[in-house]
SENU-173710 format. One record per residue: z, y, x of N, C-alpha, C in turn; residue in one letter. Coordinates in pm, whole numbers, plus 50000, padded with zeros to 5 digits. Example, Ala and Ser with C-alpha at 12.3 -4.5 7.8 and 13.67 -1.06 7.14 Angstrom:
507804943151319507804955051230507804967051320a;507084977551285507144989451367507875000351290s;
//
This chain:
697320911684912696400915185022697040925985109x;696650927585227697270933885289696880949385310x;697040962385253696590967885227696420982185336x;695020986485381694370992585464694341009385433x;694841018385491694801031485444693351036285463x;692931037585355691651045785328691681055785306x;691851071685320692071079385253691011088085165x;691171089585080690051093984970689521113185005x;689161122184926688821138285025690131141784996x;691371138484883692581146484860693491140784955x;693291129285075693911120185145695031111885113x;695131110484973695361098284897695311084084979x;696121070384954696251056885022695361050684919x;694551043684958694021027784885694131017584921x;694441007084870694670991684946692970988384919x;692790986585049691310975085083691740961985150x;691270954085048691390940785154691470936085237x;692050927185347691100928385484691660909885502x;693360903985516693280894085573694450892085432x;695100876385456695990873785388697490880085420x;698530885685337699530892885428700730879985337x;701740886085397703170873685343703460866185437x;703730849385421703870845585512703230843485601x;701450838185542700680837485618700490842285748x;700480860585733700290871285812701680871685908x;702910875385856703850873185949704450858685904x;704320851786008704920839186015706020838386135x;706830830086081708260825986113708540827286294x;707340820286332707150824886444706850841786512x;705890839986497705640853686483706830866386472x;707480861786388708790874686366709260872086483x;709860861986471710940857386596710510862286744x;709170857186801708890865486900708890880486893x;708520890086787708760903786794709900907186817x;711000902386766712090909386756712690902486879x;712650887486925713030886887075712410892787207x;711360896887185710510908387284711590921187244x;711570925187142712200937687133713530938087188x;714270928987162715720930587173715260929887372x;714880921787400714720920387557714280930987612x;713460938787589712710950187623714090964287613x;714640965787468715740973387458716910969087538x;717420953387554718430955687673718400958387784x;717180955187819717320957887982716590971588007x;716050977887954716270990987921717380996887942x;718580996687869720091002787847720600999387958x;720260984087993720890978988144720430987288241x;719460990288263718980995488380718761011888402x;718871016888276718901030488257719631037288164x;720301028588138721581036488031720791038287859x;721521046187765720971044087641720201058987553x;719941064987687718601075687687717511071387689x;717301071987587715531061387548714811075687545x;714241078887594713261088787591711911084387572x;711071093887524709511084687464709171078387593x;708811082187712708441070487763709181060987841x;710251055887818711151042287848710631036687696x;710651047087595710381037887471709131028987455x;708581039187524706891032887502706921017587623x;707381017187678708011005287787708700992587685x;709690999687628710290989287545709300980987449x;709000991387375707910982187239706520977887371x;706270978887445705490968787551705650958287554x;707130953887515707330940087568707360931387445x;707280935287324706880927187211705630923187198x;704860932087226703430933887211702520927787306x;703400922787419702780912987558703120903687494x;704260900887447704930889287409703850877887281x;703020893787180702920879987124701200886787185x;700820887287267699450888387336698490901487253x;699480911087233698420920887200698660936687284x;698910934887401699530944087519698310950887524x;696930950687561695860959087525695660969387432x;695510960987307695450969587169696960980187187x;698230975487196699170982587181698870996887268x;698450997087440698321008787481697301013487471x;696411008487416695471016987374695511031887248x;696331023287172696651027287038698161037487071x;698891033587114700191041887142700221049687281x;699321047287346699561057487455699361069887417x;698181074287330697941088687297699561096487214x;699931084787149701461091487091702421095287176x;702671088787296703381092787375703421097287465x;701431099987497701231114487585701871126987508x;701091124887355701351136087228702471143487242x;703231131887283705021138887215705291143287339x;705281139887502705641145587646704771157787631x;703901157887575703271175487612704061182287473x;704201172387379704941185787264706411191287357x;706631184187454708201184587486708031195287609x;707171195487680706941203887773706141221187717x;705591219987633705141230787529706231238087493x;707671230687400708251235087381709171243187433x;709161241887623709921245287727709061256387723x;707711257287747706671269787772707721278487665x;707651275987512707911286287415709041294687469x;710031286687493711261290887567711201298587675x;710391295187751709951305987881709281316087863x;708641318187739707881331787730708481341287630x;709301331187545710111339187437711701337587439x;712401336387528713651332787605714661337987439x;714591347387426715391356687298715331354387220x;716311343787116715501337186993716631347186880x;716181343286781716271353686658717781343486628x;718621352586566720181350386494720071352586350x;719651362786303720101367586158719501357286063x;718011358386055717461360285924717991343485853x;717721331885907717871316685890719741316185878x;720141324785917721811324985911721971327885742x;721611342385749721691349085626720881344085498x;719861334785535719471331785439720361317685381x;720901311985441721731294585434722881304185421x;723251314185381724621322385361724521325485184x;723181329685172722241332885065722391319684944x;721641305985024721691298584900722971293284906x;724011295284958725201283484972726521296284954x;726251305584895726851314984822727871324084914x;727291325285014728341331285094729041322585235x;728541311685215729201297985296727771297085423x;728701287685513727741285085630727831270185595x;727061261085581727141244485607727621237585676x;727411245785820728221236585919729491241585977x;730071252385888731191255985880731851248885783x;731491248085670732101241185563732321227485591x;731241216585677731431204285715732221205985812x;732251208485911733271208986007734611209085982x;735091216785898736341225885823736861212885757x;736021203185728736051186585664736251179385718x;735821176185826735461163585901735511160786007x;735171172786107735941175386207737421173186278x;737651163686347739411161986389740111168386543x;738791176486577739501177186754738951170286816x;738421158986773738021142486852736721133586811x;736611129586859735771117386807736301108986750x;736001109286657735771096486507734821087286553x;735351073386426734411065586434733001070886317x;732921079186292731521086086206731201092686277x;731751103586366731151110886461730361099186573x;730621089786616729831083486670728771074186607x;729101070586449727761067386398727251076986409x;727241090386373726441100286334725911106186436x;726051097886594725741104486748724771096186736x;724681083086727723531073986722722461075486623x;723141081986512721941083286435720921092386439x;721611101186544721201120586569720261112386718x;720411101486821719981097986921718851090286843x;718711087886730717791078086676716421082586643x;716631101086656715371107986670714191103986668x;713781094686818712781094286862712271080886865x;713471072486826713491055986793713271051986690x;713291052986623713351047786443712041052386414x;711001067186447709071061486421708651056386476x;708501055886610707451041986682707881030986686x;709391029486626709591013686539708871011686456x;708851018386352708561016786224707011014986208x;706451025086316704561031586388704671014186426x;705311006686514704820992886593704460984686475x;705670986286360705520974886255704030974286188x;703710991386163702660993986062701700991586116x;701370992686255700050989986357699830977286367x;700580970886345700510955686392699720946586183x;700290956286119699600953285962698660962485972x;698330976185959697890984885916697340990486017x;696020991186083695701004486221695161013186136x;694861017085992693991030485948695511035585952x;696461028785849697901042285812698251039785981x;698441036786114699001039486199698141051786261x;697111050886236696171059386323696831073986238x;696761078686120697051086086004698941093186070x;699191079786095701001083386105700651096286220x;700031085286338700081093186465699961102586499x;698881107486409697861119086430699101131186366x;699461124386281700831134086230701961133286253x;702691124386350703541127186438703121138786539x;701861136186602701911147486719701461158386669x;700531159486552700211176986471701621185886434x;702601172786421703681179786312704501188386481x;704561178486592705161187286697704761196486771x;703281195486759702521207686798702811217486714x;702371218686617703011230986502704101234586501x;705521228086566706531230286537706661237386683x;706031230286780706551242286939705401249786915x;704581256486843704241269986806704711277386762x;705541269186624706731283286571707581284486673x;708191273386745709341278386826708761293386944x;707701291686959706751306987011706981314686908x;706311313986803706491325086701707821334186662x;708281321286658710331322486541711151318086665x;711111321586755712411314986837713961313386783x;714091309886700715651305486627716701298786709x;717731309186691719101298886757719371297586653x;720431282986706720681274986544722561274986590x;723061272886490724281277786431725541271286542x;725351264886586726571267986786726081278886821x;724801284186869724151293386907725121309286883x;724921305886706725701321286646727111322986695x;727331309486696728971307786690729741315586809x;728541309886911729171318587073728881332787084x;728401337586969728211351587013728811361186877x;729691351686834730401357786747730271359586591x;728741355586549728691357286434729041342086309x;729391334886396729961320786339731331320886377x;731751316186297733591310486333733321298086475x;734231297786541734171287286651733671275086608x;733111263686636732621248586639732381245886716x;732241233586705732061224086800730621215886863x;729701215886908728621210286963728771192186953x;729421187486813729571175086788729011164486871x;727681163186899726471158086959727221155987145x;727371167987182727881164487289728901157687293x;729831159887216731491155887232730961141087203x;730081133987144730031121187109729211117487218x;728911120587301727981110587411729241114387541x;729401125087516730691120887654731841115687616x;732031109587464732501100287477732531083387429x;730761082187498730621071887454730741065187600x;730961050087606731191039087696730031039187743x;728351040587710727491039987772727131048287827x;726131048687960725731058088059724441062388022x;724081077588002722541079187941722301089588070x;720541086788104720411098488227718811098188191x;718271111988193716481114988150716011104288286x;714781103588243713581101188259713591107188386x;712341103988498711671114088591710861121788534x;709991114288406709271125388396709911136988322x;711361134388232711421143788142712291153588217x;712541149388329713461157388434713031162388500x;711511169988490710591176588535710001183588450x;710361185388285710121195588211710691203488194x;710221212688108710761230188078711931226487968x;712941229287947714081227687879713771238987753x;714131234687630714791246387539715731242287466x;716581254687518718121249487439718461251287314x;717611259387217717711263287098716631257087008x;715051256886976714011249986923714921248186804x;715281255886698715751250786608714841251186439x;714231263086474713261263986336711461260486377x;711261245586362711841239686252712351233086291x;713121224586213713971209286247713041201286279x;712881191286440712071186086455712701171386386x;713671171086439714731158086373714441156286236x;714391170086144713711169086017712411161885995x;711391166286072710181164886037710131153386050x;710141143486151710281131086194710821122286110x;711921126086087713131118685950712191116385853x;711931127885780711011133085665709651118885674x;708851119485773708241115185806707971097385796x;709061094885827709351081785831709611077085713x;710271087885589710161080385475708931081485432x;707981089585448706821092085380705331080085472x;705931077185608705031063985638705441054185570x;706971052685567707151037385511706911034385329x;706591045285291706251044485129704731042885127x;703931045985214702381040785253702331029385285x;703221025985355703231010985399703160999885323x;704851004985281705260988285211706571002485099x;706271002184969706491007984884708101009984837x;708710991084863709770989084874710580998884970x;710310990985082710970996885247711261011585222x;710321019285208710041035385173711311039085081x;711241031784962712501035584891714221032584986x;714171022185018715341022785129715571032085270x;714131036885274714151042985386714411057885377x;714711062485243714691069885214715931080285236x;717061069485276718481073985286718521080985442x;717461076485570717491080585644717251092285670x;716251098985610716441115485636717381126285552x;717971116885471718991120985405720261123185512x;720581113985573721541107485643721361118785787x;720051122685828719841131485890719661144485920x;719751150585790720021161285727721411165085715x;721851159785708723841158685689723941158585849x;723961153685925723631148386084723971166686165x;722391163386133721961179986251723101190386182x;723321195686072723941206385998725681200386049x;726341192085988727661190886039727461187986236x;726721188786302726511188086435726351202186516x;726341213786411726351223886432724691225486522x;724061217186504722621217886554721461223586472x;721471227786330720511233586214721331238486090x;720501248786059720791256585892719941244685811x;720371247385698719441242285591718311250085595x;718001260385633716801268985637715921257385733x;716321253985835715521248985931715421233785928x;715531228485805715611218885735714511217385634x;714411225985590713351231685486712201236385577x;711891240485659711021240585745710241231485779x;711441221585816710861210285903710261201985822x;710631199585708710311191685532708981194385507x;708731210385533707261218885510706021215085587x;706711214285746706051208485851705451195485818x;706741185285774705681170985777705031169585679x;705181173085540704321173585447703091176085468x;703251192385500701721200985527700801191885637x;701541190285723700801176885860700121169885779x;700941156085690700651143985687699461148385568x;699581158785505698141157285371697111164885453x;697131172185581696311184885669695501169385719x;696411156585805695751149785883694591138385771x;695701134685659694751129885553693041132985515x;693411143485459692171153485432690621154485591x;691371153585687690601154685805690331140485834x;690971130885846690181120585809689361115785729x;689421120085595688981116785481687501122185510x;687431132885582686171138685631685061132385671x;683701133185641682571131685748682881135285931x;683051127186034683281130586124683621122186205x;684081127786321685061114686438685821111686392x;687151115886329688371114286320688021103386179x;686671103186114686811095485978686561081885995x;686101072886158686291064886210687411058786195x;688661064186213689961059086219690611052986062x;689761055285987690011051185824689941035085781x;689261026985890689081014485903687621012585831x;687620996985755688830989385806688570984285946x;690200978985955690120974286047691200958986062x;690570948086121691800934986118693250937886158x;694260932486085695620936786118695790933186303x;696030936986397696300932486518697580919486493x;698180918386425699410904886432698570891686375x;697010893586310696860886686263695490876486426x;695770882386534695170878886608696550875386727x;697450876286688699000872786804698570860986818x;699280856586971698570845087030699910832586951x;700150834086885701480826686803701370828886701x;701380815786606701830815486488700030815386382x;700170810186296698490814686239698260817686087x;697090828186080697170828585969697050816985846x;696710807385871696740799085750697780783685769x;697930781785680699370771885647698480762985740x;
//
């Protein structure tokens, strides 16, 4: 059965019944149009604007699956609030920067000096792996660091289209976890470890991240709208890249139990990422870990509640099981 996030008062998952899932639910058809909406939607995307997917080109892209198999309504209904969510977390985070310009050096240095015995991380990776140049890992590891903001509202499209209680649940903690996080960046303004480097208290490195998009073959250029927000060049405690990462393994183990365990390598994979990128301490790693946790059981619990938000608990019919293609029964 296809199973419906209920969350209990500790915001615990339950499977409730609702339609048949397997083939029935996604059928042969059915796939095929998602993923040929998607791929169509993502090329001409890249074609037409290079391979800066920013949330809203993204929210454009997964549009065109979701017309495709006739559920373009439900989809913006349901995902627009995420990707208002995340353009005001992004413009918030510019505010923090503008009111607290001076971000803190020591304490997140000294403490990732602390557990790693004297060592910096992304001194030690660098000192490794680093060649002068771009590698072919430095450019996986550019795509995977660009994959930020791509890889949850993939993963958010799949689960919404089975699941609207765990999508509603994800959402609500995608955008709590970035609100909380451009508050600390008010609170803790942290430069993160290029930051130290230019002002002397790091050995020289390299800004990996950049060196791999100028020298990639594709052309990336913001948004209008995001080219009209407040910039911050530092936002490092917490790791938002963390939280998100983090995040994604902890939707896809709600989801589908399997997936979750494979998915698990990704915030792994991202953690290694930001730190040899000279973009985060492990301090701000651990932060960000703190962040999605505390979110995803804070948003649980508040659903689980008597209230508005306990509406969103379902059930509710899978939306794929109403796609104008393909049907639920043999």
């Amino acid at each position: 059965m296809v199973p419906t996030d209920s969350p209990t008062a500790s915001g615990a998952i339950h499977a409730a019944p609702l339609l048949p899932a397997g083939p029935q639910l996604w059928t042969r058809t059915r796939v095929a149009v998602l993923l040929i909406g998607y791929l169509v939607g993502l090329g001409t995307m890249i074609l037409i604007k290079g391979i800066y997917l920013s949330p809203d080109r993204y929210f454009l892209i997964l549009l065109v699956p979701a017309l495709a198999l006739g559920l373009g309504k439900g989809y913006i209904r349901d995902f627009l609030p995420l990707i208002i969510g995340i353009l005001v977390y992004e413009e918030l985070r510019g505010v923090a920067h503008l009111l607290r310009p001076d971000p803190y050096y020591l304490p997140h240095l000294k403490f990732d000096e602390f557990i790693l015995f004297g060592h910096n991380g992304t001194v030690v990776l660098q000192n490794l792996l680093w060649t002068g140049h771009v590698t072919w890992y430095d450019q996986i590891l550019g795509l995977l660091d660009r994959a930020h903001f791509i890889v949850p509202p993939t993963l958010l499209l799949l689960i919404w289209l089975e699941n609207r209680p765990l999508y509603y649940r994800a959402m609500l903690t995608i955008v709590g976890a970035s609100m909380l996080g451009a508050l600390i960046f008010f609170l803790y303004p942290a430069a993160p470890p290029w930051a130290a480097s230019q002002i002397g208290l790091l050995p020289e490195m390299t800004k990996i991240g950049y060196a791999q998009a100028d020298a990639s073959p594709i052309s990336a250029s913001k948004s209008w709208i995001e080219s009209l927000m407040l910039g911050n060049p530092y936002a490092a405690v917490p790791s938002l890249h963390t939280a998100y990462s983090t995040l994604v393994a902890i939707f896809a183990l709600a989801w589908r139990r399997r997936v979750g365990y494979v998915l698990c390598i990704y915030p792994l994979a991202m953690y290694f990422t930001i730190v040899y990128f000279a973009d985060h301490y492990i301090s701000d790693i651990l932060v960000g870990i703190a962040v999605a946790v505390f979110v995803w059981w804070a948003v649980g619990r508040l659903i689980a509640r008597p209230g508005r938000l306990h509406r969103l608990a379902g059930p509710f019919p899978p939306p794929i099981s109403t796609a104008r293609f393909g049907s639920i029964t043999k």
